[in-house]
C-alpha positions as CSV (number, residue, x, y, z in Angstrom):
1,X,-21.0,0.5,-26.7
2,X,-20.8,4.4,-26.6
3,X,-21.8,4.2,-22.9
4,X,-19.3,1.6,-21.7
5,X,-16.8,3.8,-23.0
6,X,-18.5,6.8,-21.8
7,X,-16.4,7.4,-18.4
8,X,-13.5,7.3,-21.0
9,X,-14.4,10.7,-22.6
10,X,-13.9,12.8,-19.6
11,X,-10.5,14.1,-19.0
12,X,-10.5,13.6,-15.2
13,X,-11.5,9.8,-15.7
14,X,-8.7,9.6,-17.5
15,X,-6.3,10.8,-15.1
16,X,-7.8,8.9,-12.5
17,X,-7.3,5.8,-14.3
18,X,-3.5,6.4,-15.0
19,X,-2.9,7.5,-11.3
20,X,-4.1,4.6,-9.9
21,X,-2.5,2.2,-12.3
22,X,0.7,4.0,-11.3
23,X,0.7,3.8,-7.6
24,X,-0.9,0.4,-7.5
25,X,2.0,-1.2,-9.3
26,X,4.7,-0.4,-6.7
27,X,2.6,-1.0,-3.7
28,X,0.8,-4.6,-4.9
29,X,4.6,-5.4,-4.9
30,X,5.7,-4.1,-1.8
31,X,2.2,-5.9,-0.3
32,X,4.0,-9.1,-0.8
33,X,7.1,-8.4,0.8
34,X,4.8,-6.8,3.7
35,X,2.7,-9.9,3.8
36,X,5.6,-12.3,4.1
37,X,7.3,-10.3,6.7
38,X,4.6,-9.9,8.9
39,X,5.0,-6.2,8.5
40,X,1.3,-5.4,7.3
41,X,0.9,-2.9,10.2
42,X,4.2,-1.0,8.9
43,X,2.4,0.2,6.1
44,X,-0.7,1.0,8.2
45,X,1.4,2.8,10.5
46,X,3.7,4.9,7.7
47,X,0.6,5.9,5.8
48,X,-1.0,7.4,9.0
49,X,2.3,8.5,10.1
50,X,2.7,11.1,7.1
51,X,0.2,13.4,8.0
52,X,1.9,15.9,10.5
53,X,4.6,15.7,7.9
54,X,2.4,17.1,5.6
55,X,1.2,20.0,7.3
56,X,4.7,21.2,8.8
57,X,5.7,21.2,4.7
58,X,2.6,23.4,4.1
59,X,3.8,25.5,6.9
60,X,7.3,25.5,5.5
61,X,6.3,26.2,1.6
62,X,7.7,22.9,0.7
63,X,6.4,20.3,-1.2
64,X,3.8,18.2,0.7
65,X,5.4,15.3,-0.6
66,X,9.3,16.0,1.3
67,X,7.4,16.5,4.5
68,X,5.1,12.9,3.9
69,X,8.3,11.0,3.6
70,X,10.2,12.6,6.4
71,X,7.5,11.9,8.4
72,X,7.4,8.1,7.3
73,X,11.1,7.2,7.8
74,X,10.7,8.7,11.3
75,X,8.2,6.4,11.8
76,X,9.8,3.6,10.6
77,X,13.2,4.7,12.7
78,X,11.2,5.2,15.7
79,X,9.1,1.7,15.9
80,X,12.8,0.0,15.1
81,X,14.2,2.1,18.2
82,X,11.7,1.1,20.6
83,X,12.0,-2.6,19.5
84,X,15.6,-2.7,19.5
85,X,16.0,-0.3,23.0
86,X,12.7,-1.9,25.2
87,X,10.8,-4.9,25.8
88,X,8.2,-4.0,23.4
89,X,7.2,-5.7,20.8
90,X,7.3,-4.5,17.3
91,X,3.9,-4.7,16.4
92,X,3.0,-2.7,20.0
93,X,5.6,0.2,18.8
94,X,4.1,0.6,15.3
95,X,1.0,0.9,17.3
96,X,2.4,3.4,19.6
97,X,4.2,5.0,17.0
98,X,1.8,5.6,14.2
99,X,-1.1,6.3,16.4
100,X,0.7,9.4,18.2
101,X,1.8,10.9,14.8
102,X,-1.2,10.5,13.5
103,X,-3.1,12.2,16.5
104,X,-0.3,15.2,16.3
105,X,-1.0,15.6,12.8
106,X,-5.0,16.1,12.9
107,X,-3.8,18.5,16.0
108,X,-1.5,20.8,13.4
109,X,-3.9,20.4,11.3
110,X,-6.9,22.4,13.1
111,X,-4.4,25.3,14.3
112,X,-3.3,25.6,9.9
113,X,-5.4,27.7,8.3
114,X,-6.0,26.1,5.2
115,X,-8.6,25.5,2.8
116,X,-7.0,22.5,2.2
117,X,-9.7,20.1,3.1
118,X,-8.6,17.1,5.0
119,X,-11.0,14.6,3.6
120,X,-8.3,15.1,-0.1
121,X,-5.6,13.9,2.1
122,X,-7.5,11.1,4.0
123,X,-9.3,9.5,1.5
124,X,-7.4,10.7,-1.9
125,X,-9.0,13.1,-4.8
126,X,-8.0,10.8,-7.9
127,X,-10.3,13.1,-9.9
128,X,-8.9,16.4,-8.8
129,X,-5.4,15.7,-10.0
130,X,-3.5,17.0,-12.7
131,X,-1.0,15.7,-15.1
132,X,1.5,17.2,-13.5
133,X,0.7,15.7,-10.4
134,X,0.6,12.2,-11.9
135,X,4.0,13.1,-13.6
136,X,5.2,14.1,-9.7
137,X,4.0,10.7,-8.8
138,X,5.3,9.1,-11.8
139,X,8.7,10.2,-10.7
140,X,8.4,8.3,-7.3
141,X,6.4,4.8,-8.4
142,X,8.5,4.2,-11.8
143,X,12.0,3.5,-9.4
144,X,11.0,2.2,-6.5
145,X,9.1,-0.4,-9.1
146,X,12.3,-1.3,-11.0
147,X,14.2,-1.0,-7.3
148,X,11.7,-3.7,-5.8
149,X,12.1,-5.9,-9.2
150,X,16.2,-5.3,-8.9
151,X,16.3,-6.1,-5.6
152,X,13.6,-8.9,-5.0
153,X,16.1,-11.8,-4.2
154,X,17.7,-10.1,-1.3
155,X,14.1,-8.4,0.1
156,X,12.8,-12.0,-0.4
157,X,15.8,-13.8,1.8
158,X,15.3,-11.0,4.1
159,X,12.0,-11.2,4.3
160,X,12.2,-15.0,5.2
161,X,15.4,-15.4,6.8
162,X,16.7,-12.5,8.1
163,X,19.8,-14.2,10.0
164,X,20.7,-16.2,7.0
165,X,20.8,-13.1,4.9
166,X,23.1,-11.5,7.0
167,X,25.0,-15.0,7.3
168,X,25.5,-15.1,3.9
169,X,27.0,-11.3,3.7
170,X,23.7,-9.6,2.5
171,X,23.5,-5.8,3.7
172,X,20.5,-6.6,6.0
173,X,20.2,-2.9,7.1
174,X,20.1,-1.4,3.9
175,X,17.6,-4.2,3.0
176,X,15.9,-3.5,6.2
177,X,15.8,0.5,5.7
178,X,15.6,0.4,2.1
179,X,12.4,-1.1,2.1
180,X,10.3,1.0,4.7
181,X,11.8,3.9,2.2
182,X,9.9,2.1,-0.4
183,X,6.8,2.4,1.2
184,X,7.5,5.8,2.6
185,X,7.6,6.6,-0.5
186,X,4.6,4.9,-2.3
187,X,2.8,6.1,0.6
188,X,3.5,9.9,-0.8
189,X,3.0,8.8,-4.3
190,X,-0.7,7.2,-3.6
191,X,-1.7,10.6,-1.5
192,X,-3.5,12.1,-4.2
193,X,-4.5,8.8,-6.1
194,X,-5.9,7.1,-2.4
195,X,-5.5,9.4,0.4
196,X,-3.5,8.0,3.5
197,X,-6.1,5.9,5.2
198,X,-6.9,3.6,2.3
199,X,-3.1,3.5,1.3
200,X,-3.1,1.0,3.7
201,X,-5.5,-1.5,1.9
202,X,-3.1,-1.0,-0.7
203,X,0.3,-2.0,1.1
204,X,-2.0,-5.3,2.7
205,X,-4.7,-6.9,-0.1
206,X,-3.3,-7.3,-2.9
207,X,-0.5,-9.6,-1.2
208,X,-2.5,-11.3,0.6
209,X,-5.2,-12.2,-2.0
210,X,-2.1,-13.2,-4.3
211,X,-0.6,-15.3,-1.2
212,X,-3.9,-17.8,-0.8
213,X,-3.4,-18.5,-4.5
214,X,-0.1,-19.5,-5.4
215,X,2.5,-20.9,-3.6
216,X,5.8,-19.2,-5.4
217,X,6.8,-15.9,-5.0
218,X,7.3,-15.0,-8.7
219,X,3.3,-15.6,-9.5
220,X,2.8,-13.9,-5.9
221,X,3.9,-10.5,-7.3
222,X,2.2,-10.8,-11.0
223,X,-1.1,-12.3,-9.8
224,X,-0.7,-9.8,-6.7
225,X,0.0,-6.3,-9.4
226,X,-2.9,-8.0,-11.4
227,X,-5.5,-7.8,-8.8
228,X,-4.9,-4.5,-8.2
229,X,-4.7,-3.0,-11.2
230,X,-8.0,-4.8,-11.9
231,X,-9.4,-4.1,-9.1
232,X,-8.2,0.2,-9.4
233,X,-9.8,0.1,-12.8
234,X,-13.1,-1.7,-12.1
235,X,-13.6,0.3,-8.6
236,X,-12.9,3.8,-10.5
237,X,-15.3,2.6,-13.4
238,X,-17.7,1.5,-11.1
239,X,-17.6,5.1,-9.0
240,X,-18.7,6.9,-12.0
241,X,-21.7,4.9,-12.6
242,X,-22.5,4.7,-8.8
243,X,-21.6,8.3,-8.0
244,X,-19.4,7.2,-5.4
245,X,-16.3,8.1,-4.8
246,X,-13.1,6.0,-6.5
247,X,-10.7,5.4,-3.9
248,X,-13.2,3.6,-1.5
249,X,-14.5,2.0,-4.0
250,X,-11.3,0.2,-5.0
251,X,-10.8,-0.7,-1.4
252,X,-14.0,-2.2,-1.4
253,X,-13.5,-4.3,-4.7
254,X,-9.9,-5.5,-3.7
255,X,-12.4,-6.9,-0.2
256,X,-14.7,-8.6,-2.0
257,X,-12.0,-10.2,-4.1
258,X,-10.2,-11.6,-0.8
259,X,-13.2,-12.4,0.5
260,X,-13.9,-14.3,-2.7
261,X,-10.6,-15.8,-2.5
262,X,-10.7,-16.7,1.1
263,X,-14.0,-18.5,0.6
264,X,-12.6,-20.3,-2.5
265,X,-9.3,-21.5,-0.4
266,X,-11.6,-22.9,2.6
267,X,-13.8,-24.7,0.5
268,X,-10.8,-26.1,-0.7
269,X,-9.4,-27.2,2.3
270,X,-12.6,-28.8,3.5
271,X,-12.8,-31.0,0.4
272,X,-9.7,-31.8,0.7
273,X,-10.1,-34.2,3.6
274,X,-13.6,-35.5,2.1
275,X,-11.2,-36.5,-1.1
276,X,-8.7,-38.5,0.8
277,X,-11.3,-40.6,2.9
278,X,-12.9,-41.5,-0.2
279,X,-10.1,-42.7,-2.1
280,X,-8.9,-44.6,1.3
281,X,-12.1,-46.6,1.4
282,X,-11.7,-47.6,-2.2
């Protein structure tokens, strides 16, 4: 019993587990309004998007974190400016979008002198943290959780119907904008707990796991915060016994579990059919 508990007696386990927890709550939501929308490449393209963000605020002597979500809302208002203002398609401007700031950050990034090394804001240093940082994060994930939860009716219409949402008077824009801020902003929360590269599996899995189980959106967003959470804990208690590192190793838990649950919905679907012709011929 003492070693299954043993990852618990170390301080830095400990904060890894609680960072996690706390940035995969807001972003499992968020996954299912992305998943609905079609707007899985939005969080893609905002988590890569941060980066030159984040070394202009080192440059400036300003928390990494005001630079991240600068950097995110102009990506979110650029890919709606080329959609809105050219014939190309929204997924091709997140694309374009995300890809160029990302390229201009790693370019910053080799002129900063820094020892700063880029792999902590890539892939996320969950076991480097400190309890301020998680209180920093804290700050961030606990209201844009209770601002998803408050406003889940109208980002749910929206995310649906957008043209019936406005038809009906909702403020479309503000849902629009207020929800890339969301993930802007979960995107800064998660840098330290994931990195920005695997903030992404984040924003996408856990929604779309949740959406090839249920059919209602209510158990969408519990069974989609359940998985990962689960899967946070069980890839950062895994790590320590593999000697791996945690935020990869979530990512690849929260894969196997959609793999799991793709293979389990197929199966379904193919004895479905098998079910019916039975019961016809009888």
């Amino acid at each position: 019993m003492s070693q299954i508990l043993l990852p618990f007696d170390f301080d830095f386990m400990v904060r890894a587990f609680t960072i996690t927890f706390l940035v995969s709550v807001p972003m499992a939501l968020l996954s299912c309004f992305l998943v609905l929308r079609g707007w899985s490449l939005m969080g893609d393209a905002i988590s890569h998007a941060v980066l030159p963000g984040i070394v202009v605020a080192y440059w400036l002597a300003i928390p990494l974190a005001v630079g991240a979500f600068i950097a995110g809302m102009i990506c979110a208002l650029a890919t709606g400016f080329l959609k809105d203002n050219s014939r190309i398609k929204e997924d091709t401007a997140m694309g374009i979008v995300f890809s160029g700031m990302f390229a201009l950050g790693i370019v910053l990034y080799v002129w900063t002198p820094t020892d700063v090394h880029l792999d902590h804001i890539l892939f996320g240093d969950p076991l480097g943290i400190s309890w301020k940082d998680i209180g920093a994060s804290a700050l961030i994930t606990v209201p844009v959780t209770l601002a998803i939860l408050l406003a889940r009716r109208g980002l749910l219409l929206h995310a649906f119907d957008e043209q019936h949402a406005h038809a009906i008077g909702l403020p479309v824009r503000v849902l629009h904008y207020g929800l890339l801020a969301m993930v802007a902003m979960t995107v800064v929360a998660a840098l330290q707990a994931v990195g920005i590269i695997l903030a992404m599996a984040f924003l996408i899995t856990p929604g779309a796991i949740a959406f090839l189980w249920v059919r209602r959106f209510g158990p969408m967003m519990a069974l989609s915060v359940a998985v990962a959470t689960i899967a946070s804990f069980t890839g950062i208690y895994a790590s320590f016994w593999l000697d791996s590192a945690p935020a990869p190793t979530i990512v690849l838990v929260m894969t196997l579990l959609f793999v799991a649950s793709l293979f389990r919905t197929t199966r379904n679907r193919t004895a479905e059919p098998a079910t019916r012709s039975k019961a016809d011929s009888m």
